[in-house]
N, C-alpha and C positions, 0 to 999 in steps of 0.2 A: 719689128726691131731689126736694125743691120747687124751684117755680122763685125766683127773686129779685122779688120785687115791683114792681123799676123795670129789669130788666137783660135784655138779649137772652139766650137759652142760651148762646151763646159766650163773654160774660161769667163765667158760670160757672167754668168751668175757669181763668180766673184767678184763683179765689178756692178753690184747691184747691192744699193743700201737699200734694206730692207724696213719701211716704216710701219708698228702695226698702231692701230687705231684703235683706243683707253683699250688698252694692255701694253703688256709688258714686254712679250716674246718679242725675241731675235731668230731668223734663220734665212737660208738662204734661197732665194727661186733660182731658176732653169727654163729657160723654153725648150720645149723637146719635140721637133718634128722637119727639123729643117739640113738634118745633116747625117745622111748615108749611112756615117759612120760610128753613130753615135750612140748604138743598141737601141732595144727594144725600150718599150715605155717603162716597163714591169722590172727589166736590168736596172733602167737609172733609178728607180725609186729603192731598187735594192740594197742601190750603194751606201745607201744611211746618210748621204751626204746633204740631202733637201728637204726640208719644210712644203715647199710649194713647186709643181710642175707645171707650169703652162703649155698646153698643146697648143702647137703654132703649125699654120696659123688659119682661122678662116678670111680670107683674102676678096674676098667680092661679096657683095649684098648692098641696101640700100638702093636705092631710087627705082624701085621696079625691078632690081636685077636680082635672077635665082643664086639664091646665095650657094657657094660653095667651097670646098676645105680644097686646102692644102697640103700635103705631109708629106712633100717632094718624095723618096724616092721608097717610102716605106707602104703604103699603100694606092689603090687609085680607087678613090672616091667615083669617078664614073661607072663603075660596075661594082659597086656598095661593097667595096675592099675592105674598109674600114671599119666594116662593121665587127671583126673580131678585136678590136682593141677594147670593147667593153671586159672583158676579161682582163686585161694590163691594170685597167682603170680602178676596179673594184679593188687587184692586186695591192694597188699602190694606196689606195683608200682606207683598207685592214692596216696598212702600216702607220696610219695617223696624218698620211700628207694630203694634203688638200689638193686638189684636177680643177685646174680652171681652162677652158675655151678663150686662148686670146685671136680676137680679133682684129684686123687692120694688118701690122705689118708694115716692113721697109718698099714692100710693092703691092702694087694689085688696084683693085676697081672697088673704090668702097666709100662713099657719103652719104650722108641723109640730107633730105631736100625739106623737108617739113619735122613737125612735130607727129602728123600722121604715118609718117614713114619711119618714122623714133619708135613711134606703139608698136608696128605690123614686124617692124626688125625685133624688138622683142618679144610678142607673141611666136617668131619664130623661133626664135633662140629660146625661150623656153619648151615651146615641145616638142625641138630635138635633140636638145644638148641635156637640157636642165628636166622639171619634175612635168613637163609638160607631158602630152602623149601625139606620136604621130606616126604612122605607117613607113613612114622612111626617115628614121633617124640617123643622121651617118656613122656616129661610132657606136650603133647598137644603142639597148636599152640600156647602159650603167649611165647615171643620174651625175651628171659633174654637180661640181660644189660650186662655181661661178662663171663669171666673166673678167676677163683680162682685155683692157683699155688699152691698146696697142698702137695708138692714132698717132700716124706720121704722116699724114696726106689728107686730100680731098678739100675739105673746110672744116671750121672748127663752130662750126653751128650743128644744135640740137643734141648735141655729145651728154648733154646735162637732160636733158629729157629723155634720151634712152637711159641713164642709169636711176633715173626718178621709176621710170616704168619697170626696171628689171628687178627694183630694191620694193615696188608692189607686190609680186611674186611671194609666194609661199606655202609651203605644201608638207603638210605633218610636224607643224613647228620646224621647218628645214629650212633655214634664211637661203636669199642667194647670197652669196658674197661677189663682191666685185672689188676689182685689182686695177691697179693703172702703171704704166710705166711711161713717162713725162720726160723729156731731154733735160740735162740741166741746168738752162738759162732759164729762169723764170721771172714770169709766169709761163709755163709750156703755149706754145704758141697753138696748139691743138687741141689740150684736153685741159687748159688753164680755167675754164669756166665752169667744167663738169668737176673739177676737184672742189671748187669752191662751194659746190653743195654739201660738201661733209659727209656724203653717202657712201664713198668708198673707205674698207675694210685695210686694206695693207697697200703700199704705193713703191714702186722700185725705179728710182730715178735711174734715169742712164747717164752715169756719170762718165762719158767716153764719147769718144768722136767730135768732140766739143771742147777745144783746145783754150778758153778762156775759164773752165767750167769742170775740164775734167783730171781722172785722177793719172799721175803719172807714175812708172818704176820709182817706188822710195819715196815720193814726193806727193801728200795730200793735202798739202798747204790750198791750192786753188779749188778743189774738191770743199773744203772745209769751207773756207771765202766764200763761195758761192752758197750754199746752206744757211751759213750762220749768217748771214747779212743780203743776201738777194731772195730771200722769201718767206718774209716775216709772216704771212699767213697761212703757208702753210706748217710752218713754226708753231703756228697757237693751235692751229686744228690737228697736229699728230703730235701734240705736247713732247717732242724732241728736241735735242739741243747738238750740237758736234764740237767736241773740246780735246781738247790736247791734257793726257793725264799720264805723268807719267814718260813723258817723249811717244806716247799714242796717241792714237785719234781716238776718239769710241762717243757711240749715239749714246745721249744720256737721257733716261727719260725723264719724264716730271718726279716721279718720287724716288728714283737714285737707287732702285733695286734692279735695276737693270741696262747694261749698255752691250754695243754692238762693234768687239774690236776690230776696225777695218785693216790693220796690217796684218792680223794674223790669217787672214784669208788671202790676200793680194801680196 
């Protein structure tokens, strides 16, 4: 995920419509791992501000290449830095928010070549992120809750069979969940074919950087356009709608017990 050219990364997440799938909730994500200055894992969960925290990012794996994390200037994964954020994680976990591992990113080294290479990326990703077990897990032994679909690069093959194999996984009745966050022209030119399996849990469009599509100061008129009328499938698969109530915008879901007020965040 890029950053915003004028916007701190907390900014971010309020520029992220949050879809969850047959339910009801609204709230907000965050990626947290990309910006100096943005406290600890365990601060931001503090702030009561998020639902959902993606740590960002792991940035290289697929095709034979040893996978490995990110978290620019917070820890260094080459000398298993990382491994005290198991403590953040667990923190932020007691509070009810849910730690997802997103993968992919605005940079880095990352495709899959096969559907063989879809399995072996999952087997990985579960025993060291997820309920798996492996001698060098990078952020220690706390158990994330998923995977975060982060795909801005590489090809847009096999994306649907890694989330097939990762949504096999399960371990003491503890689903994994998986996350996507998709640009917003669609169908996403990346992860448009892996959404279509209906396997992912909650979706956070990036509605920015994408000036046909996204939201502007005051103005979610093209934000709205592009939802209600350029992706009528994923329309029926996250039974949401985007309307004007009121002189607001708000996600409205199928049974009208719950919407999602975009200005009062932005």
């Amino acid at each position: 995920m890029e950053k915003l050219s004028s916007a701190p990364l907390a900014l971010l997440a309020t520029l992220v419509i949050l879809l969850a799938v047959r339910s009801n909730a609204g709230g907000i994500a965050i990626y947290w791992g990309q910006n100096g200055n943005e406290g600890t894992l365990a601060e931001t969960c503090a702030t009561g501000n998020y639902e959902y925290v993606n740590i960002a990012f792991l940035p290289t794996f697929g095709n034979g290449q040893t996978p490995m994390i990110n978290l620019a200037g917070h820890c260094d994964p080459y000398s298993n830095g990382c491994t005290a954020l198991s403590h953040d994680i667990r923190s932020c976990q007691r509070r009810g928010i849910k730690v997802m591992l997103s993968i992919g990113g605005g940079a880095g080294s990352y495709y899959l070549t096969s559907s063989q290479d879809a399995m072996r990326v999952a087997e990985y990703l579960w025993d060291n992120f997820l309920g798996g077990s492996s001698s060098s897990r990078p952020l220690g032994d706390a158990v994330l809750d998923g995977i975060d679909f982060d795909i801005e690069g590489g090809t847009n093959q096999h994306w649907d069979e890694l989330a097939r194999y990762l949504k096999s996984y399960r371990k003491g009745g503890r689903k994994v969940y998986l996350t996507a966050a998709p640009q917003c022209p669609f169908p996403d030119a990346w992860v448009g074919g892996a959404l279509d399996t209906g396997l992912f849990d909650y979706v956070w469009v990036q509605f920015y950087n994408n000036p046909p599509c996204q939201y502007s100061p005051g103005n979610a008129d093209s934000l709205a356009s592009a939802w209600n009328s350029g992706c009528p499938s994923l329309q029926e698969r996250y039974s949401s709608d985007f309307r004007r109530t009121a002189g607001r915008w708000k996600w409205i879901h199928s049974d009208q017990r719950s919407h999602f007020p975009v200005k009062s965040y932005v």
